[in-house]
C-alpha positions, 0 to 999 in steps of 0.5 A: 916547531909547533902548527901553529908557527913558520920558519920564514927568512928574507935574503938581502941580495945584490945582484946585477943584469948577469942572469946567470950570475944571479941565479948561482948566488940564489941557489947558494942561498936557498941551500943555506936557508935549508940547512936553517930549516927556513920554511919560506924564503923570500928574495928582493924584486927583480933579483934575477936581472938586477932590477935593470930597468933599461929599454935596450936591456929588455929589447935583448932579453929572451924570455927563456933566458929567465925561464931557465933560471927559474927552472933551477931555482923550480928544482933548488925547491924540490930538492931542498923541501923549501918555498921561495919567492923570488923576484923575476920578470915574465914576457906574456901576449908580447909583454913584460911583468915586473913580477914575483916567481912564488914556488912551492917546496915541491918546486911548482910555480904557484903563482906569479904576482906582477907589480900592481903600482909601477914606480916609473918602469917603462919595460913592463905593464903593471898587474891588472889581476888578482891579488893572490893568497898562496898557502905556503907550508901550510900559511896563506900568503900575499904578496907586494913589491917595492913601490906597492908598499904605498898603497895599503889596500894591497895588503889589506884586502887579502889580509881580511881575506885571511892572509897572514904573512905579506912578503915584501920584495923590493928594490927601492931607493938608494942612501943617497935618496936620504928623505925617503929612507924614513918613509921606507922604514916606516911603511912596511911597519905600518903595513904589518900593524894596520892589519895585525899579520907578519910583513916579510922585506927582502930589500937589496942592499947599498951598493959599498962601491957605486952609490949610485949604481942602478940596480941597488938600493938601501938594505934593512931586509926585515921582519916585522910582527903583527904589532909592528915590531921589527923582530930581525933587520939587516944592514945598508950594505951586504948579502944577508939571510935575516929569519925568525920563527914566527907564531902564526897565533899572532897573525889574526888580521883583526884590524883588516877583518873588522874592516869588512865585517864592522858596520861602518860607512866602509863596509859595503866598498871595502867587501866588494874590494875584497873579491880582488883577493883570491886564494890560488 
């Protein structure tokens, strides 16, 4: 693998309000994404408790309840030299965050990125800070989830800044929401080519049992180049690691970057939007 290049993966998981549970299946995965030599693996929003977006559900959980899994999934890192972002929860000043857990492969939390634009969940507060850009094996990362997607300027602001792999970590709608599954396809693409960076998805998969089940959505995990092609996707339905080595010489940001550097009636809004983005 050249310096230039990353091996990166996405898992599609289905998993339930069972942290336990969960956490054993992640820790399965990251091994076999270390025995693929993945340099970044990223797993769905909220997979750590099921996206379970129940009041009751939250009143009982105990904060250290999800620490502990992350402290396995912290020393799953260390173990196996490898990146993981992962969708977890955290409870700050008597709140909840819908947020991703960002380790590195020396098993540090460098990060956690709370949801910016929440999608109707009552348990938790949205993201009223940075919009962080972590080098992970050596590559600036940024980061969304789910209903984020619909709001390009997450993506584009820390892409200019220089972030050039954005992963995706979602748990949106079912089949059975067919009109959006169009809309779904083609927002993390955009997102990729409307800044010239990877977009990696890590969507949960359909549920073959219960369509209807809370906590499952539509599958098609993918990876997606800065043209806006899709270079690896997964099935609606089942676990899956989708990876590809990517060429990070591609990854140049140029439509973000001449966003802010191009004399035109944006610049001036468009650079103050940019002190939003911070390296960590």
């Amino acid at each position: 693998m050249s310096e230039n290049s990353v091996k990166v993966a996405a898992c599609q998981l289905l998993s339930s309000e069972e942290v336990e549970e969960n956490v054993s299946k992640v820790l399965n995965l990251i091994e076999s994404c270390a025995e693929e030599n993945i340099d970044i693996v990223a797993f769905p929003e909220g997979c750590l408790f099921g996206y379970c977006c129940c009041p009751d559900y939250w009143d009982q959980m105990s904060p250290a309840t999800l620490a502990k899994a992350e402290y396995y999934i912290s020393s799953a890192c260390r173990k196996y030299h490898i990146n993981v972002i992962v969708g977890s929860a955290s409870h700050q000043n008597g709140n909840w965050y819908n947020d991703l857990a960002i380790f590195d492969w020396n098993g540090e939390l460098r990060y956690r990125y709370a949801k910016t634009f929440l999608a109707g969940e009552k348990w938790c507060l949205n993201n009223r800070g940075k919009l962080p850009i972590v080098n992970l094996a050596g590559v600036d990362c940024c980061f969304i989830i789910c209903h984020d997607v619909r709001y390009p300027e997450l993506v584009k602001l820390p892409a200019a800044m220089g972030a050039q792999i954005c992963f995706f970590c979602s748990c949106e709608s079912g089949l059975i929401s067919e009109h959006k599954l169009s809309a779904y396809h083609a927002m993390p693409i955009s997102r990729a080519t409307e800044n010239g960076i990877y977009l990696i998805m890590a969507n949960t998969p359909a549920n073959p049992t219960d369509m209807y089940a809370p906590g499952s959505s539509h599958g098609n995990s993918k990876i997606i180049d800065p043209d806006g092609n899709v270079v690896k996707e997964a099935g609606f339905f089942g676990d899956h690691i989708i990876s590809a080595t990517v060429d990070l010489s591609k990854a140049k940001g140029i439509m973000a970057k001449r966003t802010y550097s191009e004399e035109t009636i944006l610049r001036d809004w468009f650079q103050e939007g940019c002190e939003f983005a911070v390296r960590v």
